[in-house]
N, C-alpha and C positions, 0 to 999 in steps of 0.2 A: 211196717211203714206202708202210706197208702199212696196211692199216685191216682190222679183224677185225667180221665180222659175226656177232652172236650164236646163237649156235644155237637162241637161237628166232625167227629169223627166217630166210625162207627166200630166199636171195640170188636165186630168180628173179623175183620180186617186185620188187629193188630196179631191176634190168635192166631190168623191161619187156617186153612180146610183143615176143619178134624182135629182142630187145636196144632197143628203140627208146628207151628211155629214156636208155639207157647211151649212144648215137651221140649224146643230146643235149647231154648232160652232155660229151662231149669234145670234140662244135662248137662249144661256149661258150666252154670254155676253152683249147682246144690245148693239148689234154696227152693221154697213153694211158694207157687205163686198164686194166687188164688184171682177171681174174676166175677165180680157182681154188677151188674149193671154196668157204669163209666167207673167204677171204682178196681185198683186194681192193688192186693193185698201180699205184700211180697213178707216174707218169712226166712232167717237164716241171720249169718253173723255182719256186721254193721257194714263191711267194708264191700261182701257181697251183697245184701240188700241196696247200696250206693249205687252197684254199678249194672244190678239190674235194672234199678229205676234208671238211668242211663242211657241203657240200650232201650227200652219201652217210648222214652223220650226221643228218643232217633229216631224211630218206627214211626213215632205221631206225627214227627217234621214231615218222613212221607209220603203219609195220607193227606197232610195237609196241604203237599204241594202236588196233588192230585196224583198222583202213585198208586200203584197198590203193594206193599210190602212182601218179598219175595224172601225165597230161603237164602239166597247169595247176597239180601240186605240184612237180615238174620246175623248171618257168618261174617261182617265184614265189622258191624253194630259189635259184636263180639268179640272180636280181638283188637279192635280200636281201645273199646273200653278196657280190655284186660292189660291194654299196653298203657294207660294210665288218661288217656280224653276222655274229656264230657262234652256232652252233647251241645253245649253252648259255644263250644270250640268251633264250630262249622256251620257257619250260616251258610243258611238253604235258600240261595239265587238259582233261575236257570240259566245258563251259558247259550242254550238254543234247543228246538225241540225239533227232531230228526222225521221224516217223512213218514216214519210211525205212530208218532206222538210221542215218543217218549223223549222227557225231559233230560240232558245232557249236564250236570251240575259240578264242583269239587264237593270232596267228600271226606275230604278231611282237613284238618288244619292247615297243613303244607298245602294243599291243593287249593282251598281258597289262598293264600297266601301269595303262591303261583299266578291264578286266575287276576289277582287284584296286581298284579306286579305290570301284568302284559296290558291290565288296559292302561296304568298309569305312567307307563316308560315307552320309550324307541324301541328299546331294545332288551330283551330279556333274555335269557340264560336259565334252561332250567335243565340242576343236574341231580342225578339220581338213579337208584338200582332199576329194574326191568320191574314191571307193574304198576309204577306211580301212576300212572296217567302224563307225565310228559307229552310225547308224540300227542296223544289223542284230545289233551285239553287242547291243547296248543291248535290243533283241528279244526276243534270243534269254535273256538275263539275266529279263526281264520273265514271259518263258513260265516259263522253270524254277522262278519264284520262285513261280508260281501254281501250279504242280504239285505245289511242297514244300508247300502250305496258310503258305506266309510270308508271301501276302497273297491279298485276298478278290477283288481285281478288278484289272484292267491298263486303263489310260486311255493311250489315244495322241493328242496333241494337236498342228496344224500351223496357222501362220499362216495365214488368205486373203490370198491377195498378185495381186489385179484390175491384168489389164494394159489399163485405160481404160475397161473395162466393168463396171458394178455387178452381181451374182449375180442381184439382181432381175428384168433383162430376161434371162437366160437362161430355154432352154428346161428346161422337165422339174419334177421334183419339188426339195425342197432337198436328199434324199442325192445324186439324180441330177449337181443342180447342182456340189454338194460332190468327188463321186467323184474328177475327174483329181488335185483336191487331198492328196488320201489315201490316193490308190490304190497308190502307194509301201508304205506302211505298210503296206495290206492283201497285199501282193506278200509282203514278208518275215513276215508271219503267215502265209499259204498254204505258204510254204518250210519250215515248224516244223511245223505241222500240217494234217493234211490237212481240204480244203477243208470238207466235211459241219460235224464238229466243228468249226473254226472258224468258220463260218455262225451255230452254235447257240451256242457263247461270246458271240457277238454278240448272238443274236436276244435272249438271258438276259441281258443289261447285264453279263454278266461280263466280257466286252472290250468296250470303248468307245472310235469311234475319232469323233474332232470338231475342230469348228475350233475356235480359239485360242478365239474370241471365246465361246464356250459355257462355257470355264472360271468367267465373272465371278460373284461372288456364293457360289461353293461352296466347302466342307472336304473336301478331298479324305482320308479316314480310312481306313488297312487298304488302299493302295492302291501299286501300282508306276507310275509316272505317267513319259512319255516328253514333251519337246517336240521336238519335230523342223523341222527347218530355221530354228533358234532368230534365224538371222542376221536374218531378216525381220521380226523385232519390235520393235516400239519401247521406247526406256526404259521408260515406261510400262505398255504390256505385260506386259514381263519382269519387273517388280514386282509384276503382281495376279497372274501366273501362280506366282511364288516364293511368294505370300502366299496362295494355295491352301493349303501345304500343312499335312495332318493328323497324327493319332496314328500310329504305324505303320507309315507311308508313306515312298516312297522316288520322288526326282526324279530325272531324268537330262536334260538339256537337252544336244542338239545342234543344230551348226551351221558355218558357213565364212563369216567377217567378210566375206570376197572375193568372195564368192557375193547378197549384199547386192542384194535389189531396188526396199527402196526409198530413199527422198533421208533423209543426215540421218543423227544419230549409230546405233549397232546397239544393239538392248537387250544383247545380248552384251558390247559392250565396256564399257559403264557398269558391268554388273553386275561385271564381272572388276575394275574398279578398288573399287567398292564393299562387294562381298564376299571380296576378295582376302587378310582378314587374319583370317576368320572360324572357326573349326573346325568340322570334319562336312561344310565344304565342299569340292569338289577340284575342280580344273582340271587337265585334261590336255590338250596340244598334240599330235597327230599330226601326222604329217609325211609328203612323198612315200614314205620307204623303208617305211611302213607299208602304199602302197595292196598290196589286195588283188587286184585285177582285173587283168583283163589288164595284160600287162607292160607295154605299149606306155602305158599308162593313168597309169603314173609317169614316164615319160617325156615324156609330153604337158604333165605338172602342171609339170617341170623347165623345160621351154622356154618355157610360160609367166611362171614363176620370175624366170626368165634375162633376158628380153622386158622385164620390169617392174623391173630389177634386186634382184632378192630379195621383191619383194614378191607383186606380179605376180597374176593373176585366175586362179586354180585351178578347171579344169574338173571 
């Protein structure tokens, strides 16, 4: 089978320095690929030849969205396909391009799915194992949306979740206290922009990042509003946290049921039976073929999967 690379794309690119991407792509799959010109001549049995033209086709999406294909796009092209998508599955929008240049996108079906939920709802819920992109779409949505003037300020909000010990007797000031709690957040805000500016977003209340508990009492108005690690809330909680919201504004609540620290129902799962029938609401489920990280990362989620028979505690 042959696969034609377009001529605006320049076939060394999809290969790789030294071919290295190209040897990777035919370790995966045992099959030969072969490379003349814009033509690219795959060799092997039918179902393998499918799905390396596949992965070749994901590669071209891109270069063609000004990328340059890396070996962790290689590997991700890789087990996406081997988990049974094609490449038509995941249209290639950017979400925002970060103080680098680099284009911030979903990348898989769930992840667009995700991405398309939060621009068209109040309020979105996105649940799923650790590597989806949760947190970080949901970020990077948050950043763009304050760039467009579509909202006035981005609020990041995380349960305190005390393993035996009240914040109280810790040492330091209360951001000090707070920081390993948030420090995630601030991780994928430093990846979007660079650190100075996001310092000053801060220091100006125009990002705000807090614990759950700081929400109580306010209207959150003109704002893109993230809760993050949603699973750790109680019913209760995730009731004054939903009943925050203002004019204008936009929710995104993540979390992983599985991931649950403390005793007792999840405010996640109440709300999902509660608001399940509402509109402007969405729920979207990620799943292993969505992680993004390392490969080995959805494999580890399987085996735990597997361990718990389908249920299982998602790292």
């Amino acid at each position: 089978m042959c696969l034609t690379i377009p001529d605006s794309v320049d076939p060394a690119l999809l290969m790789g320095a030294s071919d290295v991407l190209l040897r990777r792509i035919e370790s995966a799959f045992d099959a030969l690929v072969t490379v003349r010109g814009n033509q690219v001549s795959v060799t092997g049995a039918a179902d393998v030849v499918n799905q390396v033209t596949s992965v070749f086709s994901r590669l071209i999406q891109v270069v063609e969205s000004g990328d340059e294909p890396s070996t962790s796009d290689v590997e991700l092209a890789i087990s996406q396909v081997s988990r049974g998508a094609t490449a038509s599955e995941v249209p290639q929008y950017d979400i925002l391009l970060t103080y680098r240049g680099r284009a911030i996108r979903p990348k898989t079906k769930g992840q667009t799915r995700y991405v398309q939920a939060i621009r068209s709802h109040t309020i979105t819920f996105g649940l799923g194992p650790a590597g989806t992109g949760k947190t970080y779409l949901a970020m990077a949505m948050a950043v763009a949306a304050l760039k467009r003037r579509e909202v006035a300020r981005v609020v990041l909000a995380r349960p305190v979740v005390e393993a035996g010990e009240s914040l109280g007797f810790l040492p330091g000031t209360l951001q000090e206290k707070l920081d390993p709690y948030i420090r995630p957040l601030y991780d994928a805000l430093f990846d979007m922009t660079d650190r100075e500016r996001g310092n000053a977003l801060i220091e100006q209340g125009v990002i705000e990042i807090a614990p759950l508990a700081f929400m109580r009492g306010r209207t959150l108005n003109d704002a893109f509003v993230i809760l993050d690690e949603a699973q750790n809330t109680t019913p209760d909680q995730m009731k004054m946290f939903l009943t925050r919201l203002g004019f204008s504004s936009k929710f995104v609540i993540t979390g992983d049921v599985t991931q649950r620290d403390l005793k007792g129902t999840s405010g996640i799962e109440v709300a999902r039976e509660v608001l399940k029938d509402l509109e402007d609401i969405a729920f979207i489920d990620l799943d292993a073929t969505d992680v993004v990280r390392h490969t080995l990362v959805a494999r580890i989620v399987d085996a735990y999967r597997a361990r718990e028979g389908g249920v299982g505690h998602d790292v």
